[in-house]
C-alpha positions in Angstrom: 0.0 0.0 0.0 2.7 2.3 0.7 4.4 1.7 -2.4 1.4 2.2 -4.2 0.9 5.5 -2.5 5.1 6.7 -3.1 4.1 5.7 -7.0 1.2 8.1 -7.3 3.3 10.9 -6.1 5.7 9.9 -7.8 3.8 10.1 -11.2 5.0 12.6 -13.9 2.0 15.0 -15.1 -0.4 13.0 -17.5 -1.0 15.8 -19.9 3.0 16.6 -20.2 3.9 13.0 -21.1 0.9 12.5 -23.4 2.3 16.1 -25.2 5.4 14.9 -25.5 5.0 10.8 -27.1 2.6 13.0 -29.8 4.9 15.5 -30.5 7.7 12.8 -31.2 5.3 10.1 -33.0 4.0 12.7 -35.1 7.4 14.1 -35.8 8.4 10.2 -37.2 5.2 9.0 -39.0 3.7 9.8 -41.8 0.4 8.9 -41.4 -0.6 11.9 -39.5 -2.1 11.8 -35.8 -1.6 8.8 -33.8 -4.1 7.9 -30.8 -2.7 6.5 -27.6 -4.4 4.6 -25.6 -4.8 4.7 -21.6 -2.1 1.6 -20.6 0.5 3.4 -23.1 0.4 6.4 -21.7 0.8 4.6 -18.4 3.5 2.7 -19.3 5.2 5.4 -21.4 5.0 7.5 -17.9 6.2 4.5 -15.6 9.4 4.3 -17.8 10.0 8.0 -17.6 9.7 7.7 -13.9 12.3 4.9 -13.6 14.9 6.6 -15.9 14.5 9.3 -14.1 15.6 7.5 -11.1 18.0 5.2 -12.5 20.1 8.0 -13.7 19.8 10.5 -10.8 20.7 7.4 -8.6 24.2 7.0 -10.7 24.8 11.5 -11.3 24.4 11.5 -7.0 27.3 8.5 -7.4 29.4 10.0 -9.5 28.5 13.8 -7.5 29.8 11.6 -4.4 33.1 10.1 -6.0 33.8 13.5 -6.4 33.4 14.4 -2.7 31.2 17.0 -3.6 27.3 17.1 -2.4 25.6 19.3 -5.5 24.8 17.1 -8.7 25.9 19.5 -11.6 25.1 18.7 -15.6 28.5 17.2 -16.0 27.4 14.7 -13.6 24.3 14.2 -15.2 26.0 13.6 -18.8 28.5 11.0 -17.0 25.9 9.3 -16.0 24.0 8.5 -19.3 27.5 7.5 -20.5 28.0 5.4 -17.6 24.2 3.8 -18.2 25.0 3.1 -22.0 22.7 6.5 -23.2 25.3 8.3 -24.9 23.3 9.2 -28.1 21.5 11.5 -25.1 24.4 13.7 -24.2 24.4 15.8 -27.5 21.3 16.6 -27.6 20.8 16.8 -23.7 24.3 19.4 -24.2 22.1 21.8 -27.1 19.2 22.0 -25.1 21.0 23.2 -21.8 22.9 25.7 -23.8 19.6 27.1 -25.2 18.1 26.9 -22.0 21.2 29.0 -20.4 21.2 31.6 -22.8 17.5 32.1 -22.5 17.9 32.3 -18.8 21.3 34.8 -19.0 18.5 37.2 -21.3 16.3 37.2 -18.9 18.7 37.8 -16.3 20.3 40.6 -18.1 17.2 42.2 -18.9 16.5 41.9 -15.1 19.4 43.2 -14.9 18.2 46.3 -16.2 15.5 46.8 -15.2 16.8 46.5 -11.6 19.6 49.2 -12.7 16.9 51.5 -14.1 14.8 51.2 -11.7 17.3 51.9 -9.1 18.6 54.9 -10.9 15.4 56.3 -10.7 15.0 55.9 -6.6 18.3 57.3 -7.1 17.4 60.3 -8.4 14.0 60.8 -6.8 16.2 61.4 -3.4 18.0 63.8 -5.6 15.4 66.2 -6.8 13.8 65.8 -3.4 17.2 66.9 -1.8 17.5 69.7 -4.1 13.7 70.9 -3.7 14.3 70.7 -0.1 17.2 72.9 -0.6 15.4 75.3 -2.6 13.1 75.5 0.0 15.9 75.8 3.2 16.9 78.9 1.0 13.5 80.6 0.5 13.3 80.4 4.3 16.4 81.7 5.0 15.7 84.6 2.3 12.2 85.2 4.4 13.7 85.2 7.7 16.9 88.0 6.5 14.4 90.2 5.1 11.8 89.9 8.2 15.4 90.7 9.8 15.8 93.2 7.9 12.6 95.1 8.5 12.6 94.4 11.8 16.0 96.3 12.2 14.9 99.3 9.4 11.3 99.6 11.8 13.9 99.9 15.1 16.1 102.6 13.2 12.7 104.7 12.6 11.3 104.1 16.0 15.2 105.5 17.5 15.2 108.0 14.9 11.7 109.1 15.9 12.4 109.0 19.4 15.7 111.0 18.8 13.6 113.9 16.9 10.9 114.0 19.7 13.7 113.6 22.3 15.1 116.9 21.3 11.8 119.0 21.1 10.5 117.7 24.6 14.0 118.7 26.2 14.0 122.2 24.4 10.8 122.7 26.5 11.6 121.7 29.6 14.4 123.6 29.3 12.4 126.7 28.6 10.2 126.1 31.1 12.8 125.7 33.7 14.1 129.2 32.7 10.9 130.5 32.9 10.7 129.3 36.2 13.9 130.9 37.3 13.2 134.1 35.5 9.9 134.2 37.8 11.9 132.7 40.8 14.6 136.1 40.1 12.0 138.2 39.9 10.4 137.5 43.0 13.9 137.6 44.6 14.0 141.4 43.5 10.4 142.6 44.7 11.4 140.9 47.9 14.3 142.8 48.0 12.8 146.1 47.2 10.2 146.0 49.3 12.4 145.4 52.3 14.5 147.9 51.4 11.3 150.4 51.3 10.4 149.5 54.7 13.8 150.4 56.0 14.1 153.6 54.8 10.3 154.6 56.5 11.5 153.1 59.5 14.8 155.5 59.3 13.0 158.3 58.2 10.6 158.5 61.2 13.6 157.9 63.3 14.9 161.1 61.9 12.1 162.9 62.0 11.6 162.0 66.1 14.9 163.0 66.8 14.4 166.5 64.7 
């Protein structure tokens, strides 16, 4: 039962191996489409599976002699030597070199389109960078002429202040010498007066002692 059960997992694709015996019959005969029955197909897809097995068996032999533990295709064409397939390896060798050169274009058009498509996060950053610097210096162009201002507003407020200044001292100085003038002034009718009263005083003195 568990043989039975390793063999169905083991099968090859039905509708591959059925593809493949058509394409070669009808590559060979000249009497046009052939039909294949159920048991053919079944035993055309048993032998794949066994020569499948029988050769990877001896290319993980030959990997082995070799002390390595990767089966390469070198190994693979020893082996059908080794099992007696040798009219394999020629066309087994055209097919992998077709099949490398179809996977080296894709990979160099990968390639490319990595490249490009990293040159192009590339130089997003870039423009970003440069935008951002565009916009550092705008700001900084903002912020020197708000300085600017600011410092031409202070130098008319000071020069305001040093034209009022001026005006506001010239009359307190003017009223301070008005103040002083009256302040004199008093001084001299205070004077005066007791000077009047001195000479009445002397005069009636005189007259007493007349």
């Amino acid at each position: 039962m568990a043989e039975k059960v390793a063999a169905e997992t083991e099968e090859l694709p039905k509708a591959i191996v059925r593809r493949l015996v058509k394409e070669k019959l009808s590559s060979i005969s000249t009497e046009g489409d052939i039909s294949i029955l159920r048991d053919a197909l079944l035993a055309f897809s048993e032998s794949a599976r066994i020569f499948i097995h029988y050769l990877s068996a001896t290319s993980n032999d030959i990997c082995r002699e070799s002390k390595r533990q990767t089966i390469n295709a070198e190994d693979v064409f020893k082996a059908l030597e080794e099992i007696e397939f040798t009219e394999f390896i020629e066309p087994l060798r055209a097919s992998l070199e077709e099949f490398r050169q179809k996977n080296a274009g894709k990979r160099s058009k990968s390639t490319k389109e990595k490249e490009e498509t990293s040159k192009k996060r590339k130089a997003v950053p870039v423009e970003n960078v440069e935008i951002e610097k565009e916009e550092e210096e705008e700001d900084n162009d903002d912020e020197d002429k708000q300085e600017e201002e600011k410092e031409s507003d202070d130098e008319e407020e000071t020069n305001k202040k040093r034209k009022v200044l001026p005006a506001e001292n010239v009359e307190e100085e003017d009223e301070e010498e008005e103040e002083g003038e009256q302040e004199e002034e008093e001084e001299e009718e205070k004077g005066s007066v007791q000077d009047s009263g001195k000479t009445d005083d002397d005069e009636e003195e005189e007259e007493e002692d007349d």
